[in-house]
N, C-alpha and C positions, 0 to 999 in steps of 0.2 A: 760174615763173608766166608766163600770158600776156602781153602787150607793154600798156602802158599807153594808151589811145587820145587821152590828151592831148598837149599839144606840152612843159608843162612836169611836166618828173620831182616830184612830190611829196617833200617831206624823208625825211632816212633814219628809218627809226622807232625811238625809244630804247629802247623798255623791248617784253619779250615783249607784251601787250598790244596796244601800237601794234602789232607784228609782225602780230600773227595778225589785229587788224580791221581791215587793211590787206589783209589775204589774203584776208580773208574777200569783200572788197570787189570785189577784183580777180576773184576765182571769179565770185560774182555776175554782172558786167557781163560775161567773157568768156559764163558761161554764156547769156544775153542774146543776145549777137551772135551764137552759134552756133546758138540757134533762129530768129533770123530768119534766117541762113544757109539754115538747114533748110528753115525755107517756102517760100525757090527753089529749092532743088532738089526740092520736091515734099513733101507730107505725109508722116509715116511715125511709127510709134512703136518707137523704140531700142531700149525699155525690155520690151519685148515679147519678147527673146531670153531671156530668164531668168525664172519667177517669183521673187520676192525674198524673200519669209516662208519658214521651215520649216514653219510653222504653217499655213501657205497653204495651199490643194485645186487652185489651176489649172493647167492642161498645156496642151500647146499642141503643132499639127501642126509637122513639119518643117521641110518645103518652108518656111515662112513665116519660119522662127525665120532658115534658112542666107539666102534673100529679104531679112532686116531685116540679117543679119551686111552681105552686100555695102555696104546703104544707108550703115549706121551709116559705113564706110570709107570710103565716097565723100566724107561730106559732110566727116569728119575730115582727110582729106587736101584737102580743096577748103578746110578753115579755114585749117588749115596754110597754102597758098598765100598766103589772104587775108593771111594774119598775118607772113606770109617768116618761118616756124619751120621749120628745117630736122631739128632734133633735141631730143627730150624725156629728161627723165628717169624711168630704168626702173624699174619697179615689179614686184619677183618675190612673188609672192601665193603663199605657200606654206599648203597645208591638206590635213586626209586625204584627202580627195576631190576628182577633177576636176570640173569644173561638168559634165564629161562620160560617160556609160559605152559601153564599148566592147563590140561582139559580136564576133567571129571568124567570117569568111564562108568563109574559106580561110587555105590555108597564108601568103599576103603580102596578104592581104585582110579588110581592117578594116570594121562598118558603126560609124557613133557617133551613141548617142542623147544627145539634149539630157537634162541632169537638172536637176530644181527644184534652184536654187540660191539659199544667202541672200545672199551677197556680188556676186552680178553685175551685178544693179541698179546698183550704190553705186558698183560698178568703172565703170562704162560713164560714171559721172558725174566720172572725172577724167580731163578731158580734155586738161591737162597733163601727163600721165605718159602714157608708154607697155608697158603691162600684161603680164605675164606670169603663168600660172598653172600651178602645182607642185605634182603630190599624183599619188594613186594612183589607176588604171583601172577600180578594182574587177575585175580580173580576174588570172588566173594567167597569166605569157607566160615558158614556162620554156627556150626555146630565142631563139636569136640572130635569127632570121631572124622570126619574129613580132615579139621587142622592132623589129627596125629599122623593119618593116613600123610597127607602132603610132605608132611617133614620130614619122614620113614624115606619119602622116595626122592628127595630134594638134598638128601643127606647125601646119599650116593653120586651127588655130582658136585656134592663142596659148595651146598647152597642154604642158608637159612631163610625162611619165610615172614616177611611183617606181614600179618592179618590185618586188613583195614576192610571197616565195611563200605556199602554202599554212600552211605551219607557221608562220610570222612573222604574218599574219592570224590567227591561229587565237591564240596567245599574246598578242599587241600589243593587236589590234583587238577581238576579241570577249572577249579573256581583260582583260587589265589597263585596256584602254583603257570598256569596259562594263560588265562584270562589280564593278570597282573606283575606278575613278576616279570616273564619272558617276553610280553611286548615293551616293557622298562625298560631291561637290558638291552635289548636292539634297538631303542631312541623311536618305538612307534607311540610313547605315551601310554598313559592312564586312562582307561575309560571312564567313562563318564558314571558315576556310583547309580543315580536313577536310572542308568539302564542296563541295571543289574536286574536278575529276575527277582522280582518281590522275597523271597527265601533266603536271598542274599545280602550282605553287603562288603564293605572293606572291613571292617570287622569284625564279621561271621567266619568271612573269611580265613583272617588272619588268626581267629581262634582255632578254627579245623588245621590251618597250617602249624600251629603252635602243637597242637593235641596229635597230629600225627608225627611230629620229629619225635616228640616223649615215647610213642609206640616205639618208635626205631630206635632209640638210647635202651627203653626196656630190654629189648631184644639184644643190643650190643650187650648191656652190662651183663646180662645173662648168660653170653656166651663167655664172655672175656676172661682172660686169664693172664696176670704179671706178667710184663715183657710184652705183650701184645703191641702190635702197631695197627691203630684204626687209623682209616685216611676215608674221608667222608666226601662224596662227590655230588657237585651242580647246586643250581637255588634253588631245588627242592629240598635239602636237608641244611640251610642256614642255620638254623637253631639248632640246628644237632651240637655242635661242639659247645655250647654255653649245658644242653640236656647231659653231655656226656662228664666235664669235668668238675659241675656238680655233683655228680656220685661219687668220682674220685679224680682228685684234683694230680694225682701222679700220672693217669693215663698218657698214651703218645696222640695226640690227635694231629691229623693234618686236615685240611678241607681246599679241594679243587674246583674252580668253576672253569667251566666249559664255555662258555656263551662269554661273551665280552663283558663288561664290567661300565654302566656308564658313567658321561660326566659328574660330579659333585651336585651342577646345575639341574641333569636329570633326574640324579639318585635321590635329590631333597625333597621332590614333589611326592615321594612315596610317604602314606602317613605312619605305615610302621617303619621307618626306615632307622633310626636310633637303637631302636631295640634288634633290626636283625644285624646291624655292624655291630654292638656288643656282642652276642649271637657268635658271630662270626670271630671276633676278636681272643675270644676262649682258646681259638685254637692255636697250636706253637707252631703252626707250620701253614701259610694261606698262599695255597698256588693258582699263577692267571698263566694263560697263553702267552700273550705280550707284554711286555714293558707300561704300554700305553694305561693297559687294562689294572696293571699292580698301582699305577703313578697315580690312575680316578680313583681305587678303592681308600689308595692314602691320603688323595685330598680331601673325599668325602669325609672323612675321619678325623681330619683336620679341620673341617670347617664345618659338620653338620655335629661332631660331640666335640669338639676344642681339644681333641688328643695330644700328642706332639709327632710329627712326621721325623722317622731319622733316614738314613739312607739305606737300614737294614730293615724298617720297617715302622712298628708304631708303637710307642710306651706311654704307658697308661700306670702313672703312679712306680713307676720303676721295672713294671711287668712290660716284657716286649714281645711284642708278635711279630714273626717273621715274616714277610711279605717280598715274596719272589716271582719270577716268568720264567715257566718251563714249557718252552715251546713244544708241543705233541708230536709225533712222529707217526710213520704207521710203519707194517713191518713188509723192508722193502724187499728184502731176499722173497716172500713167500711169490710178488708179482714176476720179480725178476726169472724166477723157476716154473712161473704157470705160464708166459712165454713160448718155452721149447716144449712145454705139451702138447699131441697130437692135434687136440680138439681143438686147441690154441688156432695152435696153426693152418687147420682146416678154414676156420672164421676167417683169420686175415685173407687169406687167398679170398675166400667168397667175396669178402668186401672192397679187395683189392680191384677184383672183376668189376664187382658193381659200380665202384666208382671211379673206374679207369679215364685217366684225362682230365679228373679236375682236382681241386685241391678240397680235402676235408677239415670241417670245423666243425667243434663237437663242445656240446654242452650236457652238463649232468650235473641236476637240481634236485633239490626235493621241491616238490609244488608248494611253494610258499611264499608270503608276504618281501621277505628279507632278501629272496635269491636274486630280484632284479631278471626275471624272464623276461618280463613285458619289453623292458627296457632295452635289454641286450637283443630282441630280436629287433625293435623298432632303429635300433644303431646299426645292424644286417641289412634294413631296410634302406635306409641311408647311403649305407656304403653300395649299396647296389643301382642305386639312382645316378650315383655321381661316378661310379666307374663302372658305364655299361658295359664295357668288354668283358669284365670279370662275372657277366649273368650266368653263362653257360658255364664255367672253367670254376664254380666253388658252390659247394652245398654246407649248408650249415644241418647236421644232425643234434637236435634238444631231444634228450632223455629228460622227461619231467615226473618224477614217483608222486604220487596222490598221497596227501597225507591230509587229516584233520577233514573227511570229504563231506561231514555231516555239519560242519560250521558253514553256516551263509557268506563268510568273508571270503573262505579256501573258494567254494563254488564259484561264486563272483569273481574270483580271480581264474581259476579254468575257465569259465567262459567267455573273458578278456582275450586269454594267450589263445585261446583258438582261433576266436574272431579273428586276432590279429595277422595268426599264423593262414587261415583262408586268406584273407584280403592282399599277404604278399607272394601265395602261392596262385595266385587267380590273375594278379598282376603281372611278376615277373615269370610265372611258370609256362613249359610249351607241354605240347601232347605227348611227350616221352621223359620228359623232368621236370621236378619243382625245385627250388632253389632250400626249402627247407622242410627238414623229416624229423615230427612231431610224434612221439612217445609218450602216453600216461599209464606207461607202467614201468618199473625194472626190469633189467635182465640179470640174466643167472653170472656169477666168475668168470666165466671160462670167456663169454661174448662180450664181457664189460673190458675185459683184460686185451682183449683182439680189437675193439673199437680204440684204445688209448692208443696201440703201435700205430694204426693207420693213419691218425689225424694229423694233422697239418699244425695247424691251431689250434689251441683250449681255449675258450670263453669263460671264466670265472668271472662274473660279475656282480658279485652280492653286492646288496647293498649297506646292510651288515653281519660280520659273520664272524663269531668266535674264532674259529680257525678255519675251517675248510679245507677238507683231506684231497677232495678230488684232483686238487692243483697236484697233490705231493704222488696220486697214484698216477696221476697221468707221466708225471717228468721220470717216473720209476720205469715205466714202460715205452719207453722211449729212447732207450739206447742205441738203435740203430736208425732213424727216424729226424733226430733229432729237433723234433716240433716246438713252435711257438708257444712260449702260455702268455697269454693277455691275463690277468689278473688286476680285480678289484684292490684301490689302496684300503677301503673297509673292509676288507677279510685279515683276519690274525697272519693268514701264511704272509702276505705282503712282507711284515718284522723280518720272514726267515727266507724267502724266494723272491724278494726285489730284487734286487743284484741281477739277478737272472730273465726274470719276466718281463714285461711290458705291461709298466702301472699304467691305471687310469681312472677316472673319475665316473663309477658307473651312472651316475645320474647325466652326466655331460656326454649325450648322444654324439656331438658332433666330434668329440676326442674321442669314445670307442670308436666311432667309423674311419676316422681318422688313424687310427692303433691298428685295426683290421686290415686297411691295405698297404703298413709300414710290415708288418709280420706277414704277410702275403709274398710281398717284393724282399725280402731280408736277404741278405748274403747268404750266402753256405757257412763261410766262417767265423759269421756275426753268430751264428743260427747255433754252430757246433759250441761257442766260447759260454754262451748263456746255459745252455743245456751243459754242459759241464760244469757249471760253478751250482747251478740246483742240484744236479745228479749226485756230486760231492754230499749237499747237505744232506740229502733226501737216505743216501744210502747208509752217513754216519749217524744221524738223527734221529733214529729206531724209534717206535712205540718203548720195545722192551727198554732200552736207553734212560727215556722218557718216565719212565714208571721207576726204575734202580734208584735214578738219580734225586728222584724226590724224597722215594722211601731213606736211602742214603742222607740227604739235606736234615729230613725231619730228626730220624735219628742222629744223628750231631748236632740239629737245634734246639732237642729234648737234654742232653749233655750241656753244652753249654748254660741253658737255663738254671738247671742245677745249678751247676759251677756260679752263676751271676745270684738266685738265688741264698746261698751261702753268705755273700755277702751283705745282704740286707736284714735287718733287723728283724727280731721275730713282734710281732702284737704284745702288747704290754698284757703281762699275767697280773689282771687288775685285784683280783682277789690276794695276791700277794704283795702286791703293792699296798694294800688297804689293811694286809693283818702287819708289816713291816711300820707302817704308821701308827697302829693302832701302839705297839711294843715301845714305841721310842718317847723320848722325853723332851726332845726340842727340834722342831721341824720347821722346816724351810719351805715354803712351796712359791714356785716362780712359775708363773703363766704366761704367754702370751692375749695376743686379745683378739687382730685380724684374724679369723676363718680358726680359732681356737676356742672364743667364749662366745662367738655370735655366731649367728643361723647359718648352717648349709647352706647355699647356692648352688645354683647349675653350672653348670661347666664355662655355658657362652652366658651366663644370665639372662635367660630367657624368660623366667618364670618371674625372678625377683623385677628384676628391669636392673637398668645402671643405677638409674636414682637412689634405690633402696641400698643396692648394695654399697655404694659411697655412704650414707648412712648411715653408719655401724653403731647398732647395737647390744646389749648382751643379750645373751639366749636366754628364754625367757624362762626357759624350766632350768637354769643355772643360778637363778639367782640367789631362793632361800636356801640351797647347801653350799656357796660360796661364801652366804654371809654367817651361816653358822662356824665356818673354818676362820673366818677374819674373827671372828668373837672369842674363839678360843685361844686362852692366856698364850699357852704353850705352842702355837703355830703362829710363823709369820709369814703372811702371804704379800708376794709381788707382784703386780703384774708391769711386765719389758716390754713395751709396744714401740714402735717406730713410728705411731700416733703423734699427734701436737701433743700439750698439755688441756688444751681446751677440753678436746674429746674424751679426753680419761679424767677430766673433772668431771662431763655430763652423766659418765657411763657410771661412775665411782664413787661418788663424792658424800655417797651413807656409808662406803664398808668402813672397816677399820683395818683398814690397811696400807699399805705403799704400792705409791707408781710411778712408775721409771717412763717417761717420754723420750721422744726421739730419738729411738734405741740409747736410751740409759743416758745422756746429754743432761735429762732436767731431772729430779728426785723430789719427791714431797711424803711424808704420810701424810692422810687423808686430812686429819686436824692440823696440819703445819705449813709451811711457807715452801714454795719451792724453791732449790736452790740447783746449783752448778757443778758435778760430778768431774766433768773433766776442762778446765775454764780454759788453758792452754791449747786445744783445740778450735776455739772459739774465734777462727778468721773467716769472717765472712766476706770480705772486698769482693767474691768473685761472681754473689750470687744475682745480681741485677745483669750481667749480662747471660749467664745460665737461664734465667727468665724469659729473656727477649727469641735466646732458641726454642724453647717450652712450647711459647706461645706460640712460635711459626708453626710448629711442627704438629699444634695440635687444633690450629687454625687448618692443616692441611689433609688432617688425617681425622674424617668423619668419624666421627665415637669414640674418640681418644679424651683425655683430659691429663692435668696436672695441678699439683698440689703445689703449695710455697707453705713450707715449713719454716722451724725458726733456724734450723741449721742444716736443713736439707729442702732439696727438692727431685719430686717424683712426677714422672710423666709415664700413667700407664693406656696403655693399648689394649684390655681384656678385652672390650668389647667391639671394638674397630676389625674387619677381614683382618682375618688372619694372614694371610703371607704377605699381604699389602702393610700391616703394622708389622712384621718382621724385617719389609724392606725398610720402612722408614725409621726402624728403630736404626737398623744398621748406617742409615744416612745420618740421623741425625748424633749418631757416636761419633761419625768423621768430620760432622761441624764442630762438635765440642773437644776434640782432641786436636784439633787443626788451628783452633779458635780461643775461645773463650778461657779453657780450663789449662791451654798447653801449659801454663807457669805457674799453676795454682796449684794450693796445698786439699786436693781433693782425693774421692774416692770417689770412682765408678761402679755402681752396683746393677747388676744387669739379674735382673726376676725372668718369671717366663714369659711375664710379659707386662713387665715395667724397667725402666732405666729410673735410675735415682743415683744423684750426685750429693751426696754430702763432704764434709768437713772430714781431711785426714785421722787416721786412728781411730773413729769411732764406731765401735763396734759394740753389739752386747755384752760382749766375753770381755774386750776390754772395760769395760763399766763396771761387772758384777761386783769385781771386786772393791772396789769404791764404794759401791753402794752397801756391800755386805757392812763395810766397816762403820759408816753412819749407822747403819742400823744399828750395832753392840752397841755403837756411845748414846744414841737416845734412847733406846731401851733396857741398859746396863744390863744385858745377857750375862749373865755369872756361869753358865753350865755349856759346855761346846752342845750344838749344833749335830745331832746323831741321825738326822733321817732328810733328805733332800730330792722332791720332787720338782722337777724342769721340765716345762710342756711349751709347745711351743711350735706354728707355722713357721718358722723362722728362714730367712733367703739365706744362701750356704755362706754370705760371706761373716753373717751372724752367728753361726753354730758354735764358734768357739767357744760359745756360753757352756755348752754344753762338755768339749773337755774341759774347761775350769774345773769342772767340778768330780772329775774322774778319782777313784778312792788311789791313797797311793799304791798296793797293790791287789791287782785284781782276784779274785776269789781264786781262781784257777791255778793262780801260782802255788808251786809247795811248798809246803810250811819249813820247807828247811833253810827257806830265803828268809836270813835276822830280817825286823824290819831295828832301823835300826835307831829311831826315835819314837818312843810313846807321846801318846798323844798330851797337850798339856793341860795340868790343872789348871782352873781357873779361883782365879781368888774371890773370896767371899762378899767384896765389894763391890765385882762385876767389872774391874777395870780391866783393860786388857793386857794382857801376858807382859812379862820382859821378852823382847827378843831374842834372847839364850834359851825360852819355854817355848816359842811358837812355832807349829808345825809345819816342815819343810816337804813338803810335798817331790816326792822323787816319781822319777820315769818308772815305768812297766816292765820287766824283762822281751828283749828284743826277739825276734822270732826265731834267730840263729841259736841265741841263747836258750829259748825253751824248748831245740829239737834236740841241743846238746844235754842237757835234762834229762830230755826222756829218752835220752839212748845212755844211760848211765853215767854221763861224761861230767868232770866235777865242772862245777860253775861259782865261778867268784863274784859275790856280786861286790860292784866297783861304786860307791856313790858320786855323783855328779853336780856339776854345781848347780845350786838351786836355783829355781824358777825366779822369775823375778816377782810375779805374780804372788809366793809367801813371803815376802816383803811387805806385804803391805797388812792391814789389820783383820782385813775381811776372812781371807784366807785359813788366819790363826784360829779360829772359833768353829772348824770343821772338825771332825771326827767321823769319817766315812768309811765303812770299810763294800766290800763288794754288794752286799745284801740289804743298804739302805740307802742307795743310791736310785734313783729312777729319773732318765732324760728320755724323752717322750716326743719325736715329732710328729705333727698333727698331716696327714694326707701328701706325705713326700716322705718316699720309700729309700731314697739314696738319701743318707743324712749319715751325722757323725754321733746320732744316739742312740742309746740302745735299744730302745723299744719304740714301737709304731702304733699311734691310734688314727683310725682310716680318714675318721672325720670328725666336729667338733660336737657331732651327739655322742660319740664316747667320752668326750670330753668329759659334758655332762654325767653321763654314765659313773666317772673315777671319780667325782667332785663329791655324786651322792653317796657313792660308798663310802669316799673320806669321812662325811659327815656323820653316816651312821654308825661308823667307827665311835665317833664322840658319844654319838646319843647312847651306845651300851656302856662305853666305858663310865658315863654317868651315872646309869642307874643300877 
């Protein structure tokens, strides 16, 4: 941000909020001093190099637009000075198109026309960043010496070039990118794949679309440079942000859509749809229009990959993407000044004449599927049928632009609105007026800016419409006027100019024409109070605003992530874990079994089905290096499941090892009998009515099910809709707390998407040690325990397993903290220690105390009473220090261990390296 022009710095701001109206504050005043800037060096308007609306009709000469480029540079670098900024931060604006198109005049000879652009407005308004622009020429450049030439001359206006040829446009651009994505998002459907041309399909497709975002990452990574901020725009570059932070996973990526975002219901019919919301999910910053449009993309997310929806967005294994609505603006000062222009005001006067005596209504579309033409005239039609007085006394002006004119759908649809537009000019027209003045083409600024003062009424009637600028340019020009907008509830502006407008339902003829002569007849004061609550938003609500505040959002959501980042676990360094085993002389290894020792699955289970996945097996490339590690003298392996006993006899029942059932409840080695670890917890009275809710709940709730353990029961939801098993989880906790359990000695365990009710106290963590200590007496261990691997999917209220086992002080402390018990010998009998010998396991240095540390400060360490936990025998026979400890959670990021493996083929993966460990140390 710009420098602050006070003497003293303002406080640091604590919370995002402060951040951002702090920022908001600072844009403000710089933006301030850079127009008075502007007024010495002379009048000029910036915003004049680009029109801003897609929806917009104005063009503009040359000469004027490259005239205003100089300006705009002069006064930037003359703030610059003012300001002593020597350097900004970069901003790569990646989109399919340049704000530019190029002609080829010769073999190294470029001309470039200006093109309507929506985003260049918004750019030109941050004047903190220094802008880049990256997309495609619209043209074919299949030899070297044109691409150099292009980019020689593309440079000079702050533009890079993607090369795409004909076949990649042909497949990307007009095949997947038009043909399929952009009638999705507007709820027209999917075509029908056979009547794709033979050349094509949804697959062909979706490869050209896949092969060209890779073209445009190339080009970004190519350009980019630390610190950069890439914000990637529309559903033509979905896979760009998965393209981009595979290269480099630190980049800032934002990605914006433009076009509305549909329901979950519509989104799912897409067959690549999984893969572009991953795609899209890469990125740390994902902005929609509305509310509406952020809420579909979360649910799709939620319910077509099994994500988890929060209210900041969507977390995916601990990594969160941010998912906001930043409603669009455009820039309103530029309309509000092209107003008092001569040529302005020449227009108004003309049209004032021409249409002296009746009231004006004005539409302006692009000729397309989505705008609701047909519709909005046939409601004109209507309205004029049933209030004949009003035939003479109102003209409706359609501005319709030609777009797409070589698709058979677009034509068929211009020769609709014609017909229509004859038949109601034939009807209610006389030999000196028609009641409606029909346009297929645009006009220039100056006449689009003089048609909005004069009108009466706006007709906005999409049928759907990402935003739709036209509403926001009309209510800009309109201050003295004070005109009606009728607006569609399907357009994005609705979210930000209801209050103001008059919603309606564009499909429901008889409520637009109904709308039409309530905003005809409208008070003066009705008319002035609406027009000023839009006018308010329209004028605070800026494009530039628009564009600050996102680039602002990303950058503090790129911070934050860090910051969250930090505390998550790094990926187990398997290699180190494997040579630290290989070293030691008696080792522990504790497994899990659920989604640890058996198969990946899909998210929803889609692939496996329920059946399977209830099922649980071991993975099957896990099993001869798990039974090498059970065979080895010197390792004792466990596996802690929350399983019955049955199941871990089916799965187990050749290794040589031990298994802990229902979270550490029952214990056996493999050749032995099972017994009873914690038997004092063992009140079951409650569980026959805890059943009877199970069963309701999973009678009620399609693709649910539950389990009757012998000291728990689990009712899960994986497979059942998701928000629909969210609700009924949350019902069926207020029958069981209301009910059943209010006086029981239970626990409540809530998964992501399971409830389980067990027996108070029983936890992993609390078990270990119980079980550690059986272990020493049956296998009269003589030598502590020096190396201790803990793996495990384990739900948070089980982690405690994992500090158990934490060394008592952590590697990082310095050695000038006594420790101030050795670890104890064990006798040559294998019996376990006297209690005077057994290792009391102490706390870590607290965090106050390791800043005092390291700012030189002396530190006393104080010991504390011991744990209850080296009490007991398990405990005594550890020997841990920082470097042979490994706790390991299996595909959950937020955990209390230190290291992370993504899923349970790493599993596999450390199981084999343990074992090869063995096979060298053998030979």
């Amino acid at each position: 941000m710009l420098s602050n022009n006070h003497n003293n710095s303002p406080p640091t701001p604590r919370t995002r909020l402060e951040r951002l109206l702090r920022e908001r504050e600072l844009r403000r005043s710089n933006r301030s001093s850079l127009n008075e800037e502007a007024h010495s060096l002379g009048e000029f308007n910036s915003y004049d190099l680009f029109s801003f609306s897609g929806d917009s009709c104005g063009s503009f000469n040359e000469e004027d637009i490259l005239e205003g480029v100089s300006v705009v540079k002069d006064i930037i670098d003359g703030f610059q000075r003012l300001e002593g900024r020597t350097s900004k931060q970069r901003l790569l604006v990646v989109a399919n198109r340049l704000p530019v198109s190029a002609v080829r005049k010769g073999k190294e000879t470029w001309h470039l026309e200006i093109s309507v652009g929506g985003l260049v407005s918004a750019l030109l308004g941050l004047k903190e960043f220094e802008a880049r622009w990256i997309g495609w020429a619209g043209v074919n450049v299949p030899d070297e010496v044109g691409q150099r030439a292009l980019e020689k001359a593309l440079a000079e206006k702050k533009c890079i070039p993607v090369f795409l040829d004909e076949e990649i446009v042909h497949q990307y651009y007009n095949g997947y990118c038009n043909n399929i994505l952009w009638p999705l998002f507007h709820y027209l459907g999917l075509p029908q794949e056979d009547r794709l041309a033979t050349t094509r399909s949804f697959q062909s497709q979706f490869d050209a679309y896949k092969k060209a975002n890779k073209m445009f990452a190339d080009v970004v990574n190519k350009h980019y440079e630390e610190g950069d901020v890439v914000w990637c725009h529309d559903y033509h570059l979905m896979f760009l942000p998965k393209c981009l932070k595979e290269h480099n996973r630190k980049m800032k990526v934002g990605w914006f859509l433009h076009t509305p975002f549909p329901s979950s219901e519509i989104h799912r019919t897409l067959p690549s749809r999984s893969e572009l919301l991953r795609a899209v999910l890469a990125a740390d910053l994902v902005g929609f229009h509305t509310y509406d449009y952020a809420r579909h993309f979360v649910s799709a997310c939620t319910r077509i990959l099994g994500l988890e929806g929060t209210p900041e967005g969507v977390e995916d294994q601990g990594k969160l993407t941010r998912i906001a609505a930043f409603p669009i603006g455009i820039d309103s000062d530029r309309f509000i000044r092209a107003l008092k222009l001569p040529q302005v005001q020449d227009h108004i006067k003309e049209l004032q004449e021409r249409f002296a005596g009746r009231k004006v209504m004005l539409g302006v579309d692009r000729l397309d599927m989505i705008k609701g033409i047909p519709q909005k005239i046939l409601a004109f039609e209507k309205f004029l049928e049933e209030n004949p007085k009003w035939r003479d006394k109102v003209v409706l002006l359609q501005i319709a632009v030609p777009t797409r004119t070589d698709v058979p759908e677009y034509q068929k649809l211009t020769s609709q609105v014609h017909e229509i537009v004859g038949r109601i000019n034939g009807r209610f027209g006389t030999l000196t007026a028609v009641p409606i003045h029909h346009l297929d083409r645009s006009l220039d600024f100056p006449a689009l800016c003089a048609l909005y003062a004069v009108t009466d009424v706006a007709l906005v009637t999409s049928l759907r419409d990402g935003m739709n600028l036209v509403s926001y340019e009309f209510v800009a020009c309109q201050a003295s006027k004070k005109g009606v907008l009728i607006l569609s509830e399907f357009a994005g502006a609705a979210q930000s100019l209801g209050a103001g407008a008059v919603l309606v339902n564009p499909w429901n003829i008889t409520e637009v024409a109904a709308s039409i002569g309530y905003a005809l007849n409208m008070e003066a004061d009705e008319r002035e109070r609406r027009h000023l609550h839009n006018f308010m938003h329209v004028t605070t609500h800026t494009s530039q605003e628009w564009a600050a505040t996102f680039v602002s959002e990303l950058n503090d959501t790129v911070v934050e992530a860090q910051i969250r980042t930090r505390q998550i676990p790094p990926l187990l360094p398997i290699n180190e874990a494997a040579n630290s085993y290989s070293r030691s002389h008696n080792r522990l290894v504790i497994l899990g079994f659920n989604a640890t020792l058996t198969e990946a699955v899909d998210a929803l289970g889609r692939r496996c089905g329920q059946i399977r996945d209830m099922d649980l097996k071991v993975h099957p490339d896990v099993r001869e290096p798990l039974k090498k590690l059970c065979d080895d003298r010197n390792t004792t392996v466990v596996v802690l499941s929350g399983s019955d006993r049955s199941v871990l006899d089916e799965n187990f029942g050749q290794y040589n090892m031990w298994l802990a059932a229902e979270n550490g409840m029952f214990l056996r080695p493999t050749k032995g009998e099972w017994m009873t670890t914690m038997p004092e917890n063992l009140h079951m009275d409650w569980v026959e009515s805890v059943k009877h809710v199970f069963e309701y709940f999973t009678e009620r709730t399609p693709r649910s099910h539950f389990e009757l353990r012998e000291t728990s029961l689990v009712w899960n939801y994986k497979y059942a809709d998701v928000e629909f098993g969210r609700l009924q989880a949350r019902d069926l906790l207020q029958h069981l707390w209301t009910g059943p359990i209010s006086n029981a000695s239970v626990d409540v365990v809530q998964g992501s998407r399971s409830v389980e009710v067990r027996a108070v106290g029983v936890t992993k963590g609390s078990a270990i040690d119980r079980i550690l200590g059986e272990i020493v007496r049956d296998k009269g261990i003589n030598k502590p325990i020096d190396y201790v691997l803990c793996v495990g999917h384990f739900l948070a209220k089980d982690e405690d397993v994992y500090t158990f086992f934490e060394p008592d002080l952590p590697s990082e402390v310095p050695q000038t903290v006594p420790n101030p018990l050795p670890p104890p010998k064990m006798p040559n009998n294998g019996a376990p220690p006297p209690k005077s010998a057994r290792l009391k396991k102490q706390r870590s240095l607290s965090i106050i105390e390791r800043r005092a540390n390291s700012h030189g400060s002396a530190v006393f360490w104080r010991p504390v009473v011991q744990d209850r936990l080296s009490l007991h025998e398990g405990s005594s026979v550890l020997d841990l220090k920082g470097d042979n400890y490994f706790s390991c959670a299996v595909g959950r990021k937020r955990s209390n261990a230190r290291y992370l493996l993504v899923s349970s083929n790493d599993v596999v993966k450390l199981v084999k390296e343990l074992s090869e460990c063995l096979e060298s140390s053998v030979s």
